[in-house]
SEKEZA-415497 format. One record per residue (C-alpha): residue number from 0; y, z, x; residue in one letter. Coordinates in Angstrom, 2 decimals. Example, Ala and Ser with C-alpha at 12.3 -4.5 7.8 and 13.67 -1.06 7.14 Angstrom:
// residues 2
PT   k      c2      c3      c1 r
PT   0   -4.50    7.80   12.30 a
PT   1   -1.06    7.14   13.67 s
END
This chain:
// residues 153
PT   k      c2      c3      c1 r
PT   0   -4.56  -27.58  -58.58 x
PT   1   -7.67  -25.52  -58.13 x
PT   2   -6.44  -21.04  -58.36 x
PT   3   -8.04  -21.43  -55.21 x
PT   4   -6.19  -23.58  -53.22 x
PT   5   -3.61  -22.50  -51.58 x
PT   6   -0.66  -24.47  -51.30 x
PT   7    1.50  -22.66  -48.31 x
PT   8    0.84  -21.03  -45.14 x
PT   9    3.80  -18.82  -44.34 x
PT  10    4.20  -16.99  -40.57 x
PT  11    7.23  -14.73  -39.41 x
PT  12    7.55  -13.45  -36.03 x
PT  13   10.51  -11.48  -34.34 x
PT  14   11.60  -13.16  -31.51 x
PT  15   13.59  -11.20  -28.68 x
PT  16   15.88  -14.04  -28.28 x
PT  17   19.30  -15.19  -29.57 x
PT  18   19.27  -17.48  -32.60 x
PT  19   21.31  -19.91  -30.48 x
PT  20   18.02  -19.90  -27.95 x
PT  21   15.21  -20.20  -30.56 x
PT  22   17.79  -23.22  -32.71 x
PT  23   17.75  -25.00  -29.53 x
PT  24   14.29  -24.45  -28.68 x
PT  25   13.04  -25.30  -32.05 x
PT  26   15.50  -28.43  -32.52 x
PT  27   16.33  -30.28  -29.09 x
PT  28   13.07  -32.69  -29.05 x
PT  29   11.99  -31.94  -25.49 x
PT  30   12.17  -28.42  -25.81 x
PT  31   10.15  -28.36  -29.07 x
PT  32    7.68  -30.79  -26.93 x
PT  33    7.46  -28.30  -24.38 x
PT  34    6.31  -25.15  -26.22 x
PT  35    4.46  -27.45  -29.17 x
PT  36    2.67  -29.47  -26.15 x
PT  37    3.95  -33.25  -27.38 x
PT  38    5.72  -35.35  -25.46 x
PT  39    8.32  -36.21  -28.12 x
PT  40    9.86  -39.85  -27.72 x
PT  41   13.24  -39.44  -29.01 x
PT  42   15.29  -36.93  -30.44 x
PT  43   15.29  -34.96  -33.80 x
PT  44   17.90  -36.87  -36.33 x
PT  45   17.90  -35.59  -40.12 x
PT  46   16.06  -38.65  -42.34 x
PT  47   14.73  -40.48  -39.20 x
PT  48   11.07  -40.18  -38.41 x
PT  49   10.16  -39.27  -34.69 x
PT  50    6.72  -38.91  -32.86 x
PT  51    5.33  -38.06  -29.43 x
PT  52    1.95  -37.86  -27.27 x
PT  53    0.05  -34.97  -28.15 x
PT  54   -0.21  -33.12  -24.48 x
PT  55   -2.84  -29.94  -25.70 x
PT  56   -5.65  -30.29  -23.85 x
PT  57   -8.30  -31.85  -25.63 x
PT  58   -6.13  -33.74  -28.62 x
PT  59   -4.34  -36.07  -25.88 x
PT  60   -5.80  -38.88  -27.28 x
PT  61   -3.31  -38.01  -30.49 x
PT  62    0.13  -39.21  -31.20 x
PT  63    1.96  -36.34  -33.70 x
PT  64    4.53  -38.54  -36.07 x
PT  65    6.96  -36.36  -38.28 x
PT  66    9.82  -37.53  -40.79 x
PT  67   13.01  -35.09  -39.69 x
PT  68   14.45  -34.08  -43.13 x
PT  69   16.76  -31.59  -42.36 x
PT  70   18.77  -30.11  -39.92 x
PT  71   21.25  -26.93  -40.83 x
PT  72   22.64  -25.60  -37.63 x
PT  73   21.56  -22.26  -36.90 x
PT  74   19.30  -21.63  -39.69 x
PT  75   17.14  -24.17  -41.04 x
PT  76   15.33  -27.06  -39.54 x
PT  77   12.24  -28.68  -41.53 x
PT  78   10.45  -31.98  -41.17 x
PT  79    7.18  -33.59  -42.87 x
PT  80    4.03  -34.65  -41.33 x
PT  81    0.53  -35.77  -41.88 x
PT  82   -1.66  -32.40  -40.54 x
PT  83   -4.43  -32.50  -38.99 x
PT  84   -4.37  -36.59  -38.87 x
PT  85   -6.68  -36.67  -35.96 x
PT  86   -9.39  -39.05  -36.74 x
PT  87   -8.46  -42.38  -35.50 x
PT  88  -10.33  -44.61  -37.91 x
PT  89   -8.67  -42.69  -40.74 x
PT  90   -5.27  -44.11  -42.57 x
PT  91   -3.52  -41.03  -43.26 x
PT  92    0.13  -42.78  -44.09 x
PT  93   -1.34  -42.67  -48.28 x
PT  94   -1.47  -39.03  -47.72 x
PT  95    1.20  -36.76  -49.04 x
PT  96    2.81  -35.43  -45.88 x
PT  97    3.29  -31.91  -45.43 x
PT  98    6.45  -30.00  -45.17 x
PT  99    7.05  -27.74  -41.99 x
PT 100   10.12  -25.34  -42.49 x
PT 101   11.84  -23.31  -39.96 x
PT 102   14.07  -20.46  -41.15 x
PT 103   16.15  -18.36  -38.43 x
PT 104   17.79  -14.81  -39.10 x
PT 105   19.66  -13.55  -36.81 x
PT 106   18.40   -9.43  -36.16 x
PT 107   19.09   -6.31  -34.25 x
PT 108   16.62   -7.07  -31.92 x
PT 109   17.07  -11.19  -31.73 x
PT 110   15.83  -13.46  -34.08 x
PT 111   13.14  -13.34  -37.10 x
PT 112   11.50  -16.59  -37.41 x
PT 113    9.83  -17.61  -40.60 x
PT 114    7.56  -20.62  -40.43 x
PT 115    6.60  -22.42  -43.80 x
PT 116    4.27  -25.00  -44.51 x
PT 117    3.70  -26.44  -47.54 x
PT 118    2.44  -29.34  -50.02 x
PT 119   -1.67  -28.16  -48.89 x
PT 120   -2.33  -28.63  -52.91 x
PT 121   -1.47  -32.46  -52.65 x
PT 122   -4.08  -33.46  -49.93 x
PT 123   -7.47  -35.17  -50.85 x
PT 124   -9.71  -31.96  -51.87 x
PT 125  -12.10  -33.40  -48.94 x
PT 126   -9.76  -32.65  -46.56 x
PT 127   -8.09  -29.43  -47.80 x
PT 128  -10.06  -26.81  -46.49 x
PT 129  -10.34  -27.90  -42.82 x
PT 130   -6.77  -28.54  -42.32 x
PT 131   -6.00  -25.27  -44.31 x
PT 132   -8.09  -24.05  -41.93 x
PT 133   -7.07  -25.36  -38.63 x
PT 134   -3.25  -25.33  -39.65 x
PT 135   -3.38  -21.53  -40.14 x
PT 136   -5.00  -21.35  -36.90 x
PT 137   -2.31  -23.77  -35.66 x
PT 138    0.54  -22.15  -36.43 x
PT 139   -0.36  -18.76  -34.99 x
PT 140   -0.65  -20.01  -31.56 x
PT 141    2.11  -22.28  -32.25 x
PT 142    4.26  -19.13  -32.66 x
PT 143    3.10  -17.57  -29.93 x
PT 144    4.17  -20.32  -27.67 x
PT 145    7.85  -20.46  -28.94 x
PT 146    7.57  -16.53  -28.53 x
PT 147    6.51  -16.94  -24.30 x
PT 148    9.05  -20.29  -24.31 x
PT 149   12.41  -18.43  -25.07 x
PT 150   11.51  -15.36  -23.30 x
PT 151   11.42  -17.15  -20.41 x
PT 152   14.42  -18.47  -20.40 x
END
C-alpha cells in the first residue's frame, strides 16, 4: 500500500434520537432502504448476503448487493460490499469487498453514530481514487438522510 492511499473513511454524527430508533432504522431492511434509497429484497440476517434496487435518482438502473456479517443488538451492525460497482459491463465479484461498520453510543442528547468504511487499500489502484472519492461523498449525504429519517419519526 501506497502512504497515500487511504484505507478508511470514518464519519460520526450525533443523532437526536434514541439508540433503539437509529438500531432499528439502521438494521430492519426496509427502513435502511428507505433513508439509503434501495429497495432492499429481504431482510438483514448475520452471514447471509442481501441486495435491493437502487431507488436514487439517477443510479436506478443499479442493484446494491451486501454480505450481512454482523449484527450486535444495539451497538454494532456491519456488512461488506462492492462500492461504487456501477458499471454494468464490469465483474466486480473478484474485487475485495469493502467493509461498512455501524457503531451506536448511546448520549445525553440521543445517539452518536460512527460510520466506518474500510478495506479502500485492497481495490485495483485504477479504481481507488474515484470510489475514495465518491464514497466520502456518499457517506456524508448518507448520514444526513438517517439524520432527517429518525427525526421524523
Amino acid at each position: 500500500m501506497s502512504p497515500t492511499v487511504e484505507s478508511q473513511i470514518e464519519k460520526r454524527i450525533e443523532l437526536a434520537a434514541p439508540i433503539a430508533r437509529v438500531w432499528e432504522a439502521i438494521t430492519d431492511s426496509r427502513q435502511f432502504g428507505e433513508w439509503f434509497q434501495v429497495k432492499m429484497d429481504g431482510p438483514f440476517v448475520a452471514g447471509k448476503p442481501v441486495g435491493g434496487q437502487i431507488t436514487f435518482p439517477g443510479y436506478e438502473h443499479l442493484r446494491m448487493d451486501i454480505v450481512v456479517q454482523t449484527i450486535q443488538p444495539t451497538s454494532y451492525f456491519s456488512y461488506t460490499w462492492h462500492p461504487y460497482a456501477i458499471d454494468p459491463k464490469v465483474d466486480y465479484s473478484q474485487e475485495t469487498p469493502t467493509l461498512v461498520e455501524f457503531r451506536l453510543t448511546a448520549i445525553p442528547k440521543g445517539t452518536l453514530l460512527v460510520l466506518t468504511e474500510s478495506g479502500f487499500d485492497k481495490l485495483p489502484p485504477e479504481r481507488y481514487a474515484d470510489v475514495f472519492r465518491m464514497n466520502t461523498r456518499g457517506w456524508e449525504q448518507q448520514l444526513e438522510s438517517i439524520e432527517a429519517y429518525v427525526s421524523k419519526k
